[in-house]
KOLVO-642703 format. One record per residue: x, y, z of N, C-alpha, C in turn. Coordinates in steps of 0.1 Angstrom, whole numbers, plus 5000, padded with zeros to 4 digits. Layout:
<sites>
XYZXYZXYZ ...
</sites>
This chain:
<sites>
484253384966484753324978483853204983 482653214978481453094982481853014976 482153004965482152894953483752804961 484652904960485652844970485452714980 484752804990484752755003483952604999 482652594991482252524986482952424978 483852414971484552364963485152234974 486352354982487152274991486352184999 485352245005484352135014483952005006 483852034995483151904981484451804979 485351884979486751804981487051714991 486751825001487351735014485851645016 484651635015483951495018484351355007 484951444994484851334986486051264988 486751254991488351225002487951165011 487151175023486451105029485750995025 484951005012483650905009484750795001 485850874994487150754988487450674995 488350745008488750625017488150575026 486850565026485450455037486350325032 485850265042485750115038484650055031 484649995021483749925017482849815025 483949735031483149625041482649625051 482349795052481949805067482849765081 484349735080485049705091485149875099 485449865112485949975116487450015111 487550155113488850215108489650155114 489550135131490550035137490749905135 489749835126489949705118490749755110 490849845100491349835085492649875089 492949955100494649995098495249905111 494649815114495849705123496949635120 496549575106498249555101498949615099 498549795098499449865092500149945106 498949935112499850015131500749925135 500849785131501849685135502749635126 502649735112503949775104505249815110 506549745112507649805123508149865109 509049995107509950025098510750135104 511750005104512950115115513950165104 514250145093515350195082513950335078 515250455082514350585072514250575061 515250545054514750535041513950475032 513750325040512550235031511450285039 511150345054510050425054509650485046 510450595042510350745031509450655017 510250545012510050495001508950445005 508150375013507050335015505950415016 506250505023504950595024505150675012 506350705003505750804990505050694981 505550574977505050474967503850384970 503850344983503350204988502050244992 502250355005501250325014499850385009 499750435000499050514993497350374990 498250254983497350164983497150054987 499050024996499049895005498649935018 498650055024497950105032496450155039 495550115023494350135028493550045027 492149995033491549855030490649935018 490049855008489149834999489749864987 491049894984492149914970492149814961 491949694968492149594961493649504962 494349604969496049614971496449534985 497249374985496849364995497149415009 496949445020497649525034498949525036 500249565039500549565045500549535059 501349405061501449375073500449245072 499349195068498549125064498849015060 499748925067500448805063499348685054 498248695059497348625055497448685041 497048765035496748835023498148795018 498848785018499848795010500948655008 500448595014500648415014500348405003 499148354999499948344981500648384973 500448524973501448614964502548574969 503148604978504748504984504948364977 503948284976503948164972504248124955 504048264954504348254935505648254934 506248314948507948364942508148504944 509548524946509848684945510148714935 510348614924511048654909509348724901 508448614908506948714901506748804906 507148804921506248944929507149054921 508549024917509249144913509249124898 508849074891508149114879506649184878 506049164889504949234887505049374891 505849404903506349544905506949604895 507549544887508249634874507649644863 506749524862505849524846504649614850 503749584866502649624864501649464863 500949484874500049384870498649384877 497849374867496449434873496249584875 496049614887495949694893497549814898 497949694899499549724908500149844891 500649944890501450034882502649984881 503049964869504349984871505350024874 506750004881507450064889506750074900 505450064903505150074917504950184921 504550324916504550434919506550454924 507050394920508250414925509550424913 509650504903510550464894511950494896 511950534914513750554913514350414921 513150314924513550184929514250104921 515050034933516249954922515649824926 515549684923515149554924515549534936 516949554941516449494958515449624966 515449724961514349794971513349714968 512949684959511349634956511649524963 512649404967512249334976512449334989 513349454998512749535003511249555005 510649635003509249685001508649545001 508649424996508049344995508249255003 508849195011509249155021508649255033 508649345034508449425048506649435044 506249445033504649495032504049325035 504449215028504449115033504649025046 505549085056505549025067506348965068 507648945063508648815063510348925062 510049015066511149085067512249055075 513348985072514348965077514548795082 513348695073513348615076514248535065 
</sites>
């Protein structure tokens, strides 16, 4: 039962020590673009938080924010035919499919558009 209790507690710090911030910002720094994420369709919610938010959601992923217009101006700037070849192929960091493999190409631009900031523009 010690080894247990032990276990889960080693768990639960290392969960903690994962998602710190690296840069030293506060927690209320790292998730302001994401508290001012609007997502009023449930279902591209649902799809976002099973696929997305996991690493567009947190600061030091490498992944850029959500909501983070700044961050994501270039990437925008390449095109959506790249952003959505990189979502399918995989690039860098980003997995293929996106952690998402029941997405169809307009969800992904969906999802990209809304994590980007230019949703409905």
């Amino acid at each position: 039962m010690k080894k247990r209790i032990a276990l889960l507690l080693l768990a639960g710090f290392s969960g903690l020590v994962a998602c710190s911030s690296e840069t030293g910002e506060s927690a209320a720094e790292a998730a302001a673009p994401i508290a001012a994420l609007q997502i009023n369709d449930p279902v591209l919610r649902r799809t976002y938080e099973s696929s997305c938010m996991n690493c567009h959601g947190v600061a030091g992923t490498g992944a850029p924010i959500s909501g983070d217009v700044q961050a994501w101006a270039p990437r925008m700037a390449k095109g959506m035919d790249t952003l959505l070849d990189h979502s399918i192929d995989g690039f860098n960091s980003m997995p293929p499919m996106g952690m998402c493999p029941q997405c169809s190409e307009d969800d992904f631009v969906a999802l990209i558009e809304l994590m980007a900031g230019v949703q409905g523009e």
